[in-house]
N, C-alpha and C positions, 0 to 999 in steps of 0.2 A: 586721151589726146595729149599730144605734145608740146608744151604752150614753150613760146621763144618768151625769153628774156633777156632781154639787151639793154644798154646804154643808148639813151639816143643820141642820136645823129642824124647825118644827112641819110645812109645808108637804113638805119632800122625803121626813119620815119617813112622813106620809101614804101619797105615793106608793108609798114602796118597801115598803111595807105591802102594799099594792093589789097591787103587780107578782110579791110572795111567795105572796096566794091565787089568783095566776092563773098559782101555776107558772112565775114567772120568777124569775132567779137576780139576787140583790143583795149586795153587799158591802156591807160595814158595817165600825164600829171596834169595838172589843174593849180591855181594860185589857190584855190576852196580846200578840196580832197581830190584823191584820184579816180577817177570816172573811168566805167565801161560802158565802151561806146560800140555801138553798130548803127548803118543808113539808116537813117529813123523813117524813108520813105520806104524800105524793106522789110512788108512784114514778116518774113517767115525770120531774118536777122534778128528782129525785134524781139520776137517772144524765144528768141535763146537768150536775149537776158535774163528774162526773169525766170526760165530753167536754170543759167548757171547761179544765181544771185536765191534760189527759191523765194525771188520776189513774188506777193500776193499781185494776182492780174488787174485787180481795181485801185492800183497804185501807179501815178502816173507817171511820165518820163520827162524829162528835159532835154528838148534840142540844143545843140549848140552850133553855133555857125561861125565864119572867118570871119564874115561883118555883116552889117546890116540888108546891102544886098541881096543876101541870099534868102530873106526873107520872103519876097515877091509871092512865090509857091506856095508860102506854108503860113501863114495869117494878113489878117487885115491891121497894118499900119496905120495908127490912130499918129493923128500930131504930138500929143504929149508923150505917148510913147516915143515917138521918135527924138523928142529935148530928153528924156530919158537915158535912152543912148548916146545921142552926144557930149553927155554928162559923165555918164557910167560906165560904158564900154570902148574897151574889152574893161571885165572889172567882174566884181562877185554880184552883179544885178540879175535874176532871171526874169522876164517878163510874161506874165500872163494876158495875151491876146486870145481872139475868136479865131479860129482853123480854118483855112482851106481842104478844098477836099481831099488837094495829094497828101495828106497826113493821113494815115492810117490809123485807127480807132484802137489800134494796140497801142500804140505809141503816148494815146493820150487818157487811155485806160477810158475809152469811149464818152469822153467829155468833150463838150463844143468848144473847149479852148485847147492851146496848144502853150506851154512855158518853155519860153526863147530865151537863150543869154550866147554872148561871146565871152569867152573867157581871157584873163588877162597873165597867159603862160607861153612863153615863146614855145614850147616843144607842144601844147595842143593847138595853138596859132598854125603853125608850120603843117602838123598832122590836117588839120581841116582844111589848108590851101591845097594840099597834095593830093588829097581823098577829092577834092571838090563835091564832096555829098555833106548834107547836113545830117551831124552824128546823136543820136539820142545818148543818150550817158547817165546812167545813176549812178550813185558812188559805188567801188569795184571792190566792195565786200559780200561777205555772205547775209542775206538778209537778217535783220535786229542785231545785228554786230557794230561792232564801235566803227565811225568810216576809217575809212586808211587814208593816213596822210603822210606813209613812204611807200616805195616800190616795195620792200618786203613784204608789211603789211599785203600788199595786194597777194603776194607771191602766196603768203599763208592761207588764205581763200581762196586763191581761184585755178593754184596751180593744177592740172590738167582740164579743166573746166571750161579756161578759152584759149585763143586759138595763139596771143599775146601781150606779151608786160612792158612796157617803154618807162627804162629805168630814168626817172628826169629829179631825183633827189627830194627833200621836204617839201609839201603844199606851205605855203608864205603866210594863208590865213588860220587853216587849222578847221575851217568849220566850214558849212556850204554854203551857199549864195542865199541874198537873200530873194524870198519869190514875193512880188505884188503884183496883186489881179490890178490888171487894168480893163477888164471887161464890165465893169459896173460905171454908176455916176461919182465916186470918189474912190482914188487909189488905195488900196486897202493892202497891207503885208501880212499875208498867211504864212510865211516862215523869216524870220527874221535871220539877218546875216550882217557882215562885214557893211552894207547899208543901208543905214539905218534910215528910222523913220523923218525924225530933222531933216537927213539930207534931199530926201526924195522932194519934203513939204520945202524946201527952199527953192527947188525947180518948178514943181509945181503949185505951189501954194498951199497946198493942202495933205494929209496922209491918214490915215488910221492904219491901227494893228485890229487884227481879228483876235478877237475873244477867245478864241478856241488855241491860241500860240500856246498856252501856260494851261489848258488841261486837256484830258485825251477827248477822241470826238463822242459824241450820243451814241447810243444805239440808231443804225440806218443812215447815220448824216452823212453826207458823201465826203469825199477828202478831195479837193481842187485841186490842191498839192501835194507835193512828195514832202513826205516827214512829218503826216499829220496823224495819219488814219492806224499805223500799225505799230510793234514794240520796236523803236528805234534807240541805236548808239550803246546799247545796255551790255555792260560786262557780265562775266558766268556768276558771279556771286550778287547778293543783294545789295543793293545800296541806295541811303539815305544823306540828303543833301539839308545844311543847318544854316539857316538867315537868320539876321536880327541882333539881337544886342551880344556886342564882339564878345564879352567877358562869360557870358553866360553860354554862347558857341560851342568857345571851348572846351567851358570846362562837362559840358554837354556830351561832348565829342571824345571827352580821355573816360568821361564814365560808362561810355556804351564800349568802348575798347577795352574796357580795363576787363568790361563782365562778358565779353565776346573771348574767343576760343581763338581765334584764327582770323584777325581783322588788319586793313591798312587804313590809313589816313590824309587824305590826299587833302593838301594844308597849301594856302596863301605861305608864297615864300617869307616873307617877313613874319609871321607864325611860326614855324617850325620849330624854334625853339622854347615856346610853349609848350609843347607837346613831350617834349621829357627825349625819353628813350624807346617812347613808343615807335614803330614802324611806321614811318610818314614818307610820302612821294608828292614832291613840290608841284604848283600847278601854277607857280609863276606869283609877280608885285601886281598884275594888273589884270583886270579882264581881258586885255587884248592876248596878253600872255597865256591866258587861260585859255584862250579859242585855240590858241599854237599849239597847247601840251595837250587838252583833255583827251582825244583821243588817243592819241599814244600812252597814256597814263592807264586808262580803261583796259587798254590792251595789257600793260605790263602787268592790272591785277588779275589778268586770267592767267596770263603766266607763272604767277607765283602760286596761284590756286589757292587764295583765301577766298572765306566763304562770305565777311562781309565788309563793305567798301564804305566808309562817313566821309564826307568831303561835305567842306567850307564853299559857301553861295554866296553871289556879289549880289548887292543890292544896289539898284542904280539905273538910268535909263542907257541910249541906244546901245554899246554894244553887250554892254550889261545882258541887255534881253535875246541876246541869239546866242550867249553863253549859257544863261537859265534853262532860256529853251532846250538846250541839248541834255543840262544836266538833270534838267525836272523829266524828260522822258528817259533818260539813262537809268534814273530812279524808280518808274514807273508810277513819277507824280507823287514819291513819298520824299516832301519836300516840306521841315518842320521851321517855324516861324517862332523865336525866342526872344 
C-alpha cells in the first residue's frame, strides 16, 4: 500500500475525510498522541486497525467525535457525563458510557460500553467535521510500541500499512487521555491522563482510580480499557524505573550503569549533572515535562540500540500518576522503590 503523507491543510484534510468514509484508515494528530482512526460504525474499517497496529482484538477502541452531538447513536448520555463534557471537552477526557446498538462489538472489543472523547487538536476537530462519521482511533503505532507523538513516529509504523499520515507537528500532552468509567455508581479512572482525578471530583464531587492503574491485570480479568490488558509503551531494551529517596536513586542508577554493557539513563532535567559522563537523555523539570518527552525518549532508546534503559519516577499525585502509569507498564512493572 501506498500511504499519503501530507501536511495538513484544508486540501489533505479533505482527502483523509474521503479515505475515512471509504473505510480507509488515516492517522491524524491529537493534543494526547496521534491516533488511527477509521468509521468506528464500519466494521470491516475497524478490524484493519487492529491488522495494521497487530492490535490483540479484546482490546478496546475509542470513539472520537466533533462534539457531543454526535453521540445520540452511539451511547446513553447520563447527566454527569454530560457536566463532564462541558468541563473537559474537546480536551484529553475519554468517557466510558453503556453502547447503543449502532456500535459494533469490534469497536468495543465486545463490551457493553463504548469510550467517547472529543479531542482538543484543530487538525482532528477539522478531520471529524469533514468525515461527519465518528472515528475509532487508538494510538497509530505498532502494537506494545512506545505511542507516537510526531508524524514520523507514525510514518516508522505504519508506513504502507494505511491508507494515510496527516502531518500536524508534536501532540501538546505527550500521553493519552485520561478514560473514566462512568457506567458504574462512582466515577472511577481506569487510565489516568492529562485529567486528573481532583479535577473530575471537583465537577462531580466525587472520583476513584482503579487499583489495576499501577499493576498489570490477573489472569481472565477483562480490560474496560485501552492501555490495561496488554505490554504497552515499552522500548526494545529492558527497563527499570527508581522512586523514592533522591540520594539513593541516583546513586542506584550510576551502579546498575556502571556494571551494565550498553545502557542509557533517562534522568529529571535538573539531575543530569549527577550523573557524571554517563549516557543520559533528559526527560524534562516536571512531570508535565515528562508526559511531553517519555515517548519520544523510549523511542530514541531503540534507536540507539541499548540493551538496558534506568530512568528516574516522580512521586506525586494527579499528573504524577498518568506519567507512572506509562512508565511502570514501559517497565513491565519492574518499578524499584528506595
Amino acid at each position: 500500500m501506498n500511504t499519503i503523507y501530507q501536511p495538513a491543510d484544508e486540501q489533505s484534510i479533505r482527502t483523509a475525510a474521503a479515505l475515512l468514509k471509504e473505510g480507509q484508515l488515516v492517522a491524524f494528530p491529537t493534543e494526547t498522541v496521534y491516533g488511527l482512526g477509521a468509521d468506528a460504525l464500519n466494521e470491516e474499517a475497524v478490524k484493519y486497525i487492529f491488522a495494521a497496529k497487530g492490535r490483540p482484538a479484546d482490546n478496546p477502541l475509542i470513539v472520537h467525535v466533533a462534539d457531543k452531538s454526535q453521540l445520540d447513536d452511539l451511547c446513553e448520555v447520563t447527566p454527569e457525563a454530560e457536566k463532564l463534557m462541558d468541563a473537559f471537552w474537546p480536551g484529553p477526557l475519554t468517557i466510558l458510557l453503556k453502547k447503543k446498538a449502532a456500535v459494533p462489538d469490534v469497536t468495543t472489543a465486545g463490551l457493553p460500553s463504548v469510550a467517547v472523547r472529543c479531542p482538543d487538536h484543530p487538525v482532528a476537530l477539522a478531520l471529524l467535521k469533514e468525515s461527519q462519521v465518528p472515528v475509532a482511533a487508538p494510538s497509530a503505532n505498532r502494537s506494545g510500541r512506545p505511542s507516537p507523538t510526531t508524524a514520523e513516529h507514525v510514518y516508522e509504523d505504519m508506513n504502507g500499512r494505511i491508507a494515510m499520515i496527516l502531518k500536524g507537528g508534536d501532540c501538546r500532552v505527550g500521553v493519552e487521555s485520561t478514560v473514566l468509567d462512568m457506567t458504574g455508581s462512582v466515577p472511577c479512572i481506569l487510565r489516568p491522563g492529562a485529567v486528573t482525578r481532583e479535577m473530575v471530583a471537583k465537577v462531580l464531587g466525587s472520583c476513584t482510580v482503579a487499583d489495576s492503574v499501577m499493576r498489570p491485570l490477573k489472569e481472565g480479568e477483562a480490560a474496560p480499557s485501552p492501555g490495561m490488558k496488554h505490554r504497552h509503551y515499552a522500548p526494545k531494551a529492558s527497563m527499570t524505573v527508581y522512586v523514592g529517596d533522591h540520594e539513593k536513586v541516583i546513586a542506584e542508577i550510576c551502579r546498575r550503569y556502571d556494571a551494565a554493557e550498553n545502557a542509557v539513563i533517562l534522568a529529571m532535567e535538573n539531575d543530569i549533572p549527577a550523573f557524571g559522563a554517563r549516557h543520559t537523555l533528559s526527560i524534562g523539570a516536571s512531570p508535565e515535562e515528562t508526559a511531553h518527552l517519555l515517548f519520544k525518549r523510549l523511542r530514541e532508546t531503540d534507536e540507539m540500540g541499548v540493551s538496558l534503559v534506568l530512568a528516574q519516577g516522580w512521586e506525586g499525585e494527579e499528573m504524577v500518576l498518568a506519567v507512572m502509569n506509562r512508565m511502570a507498564r514501559a517497565a513491565a512493572f519492574d518499578v524499584v522503590k528506595l
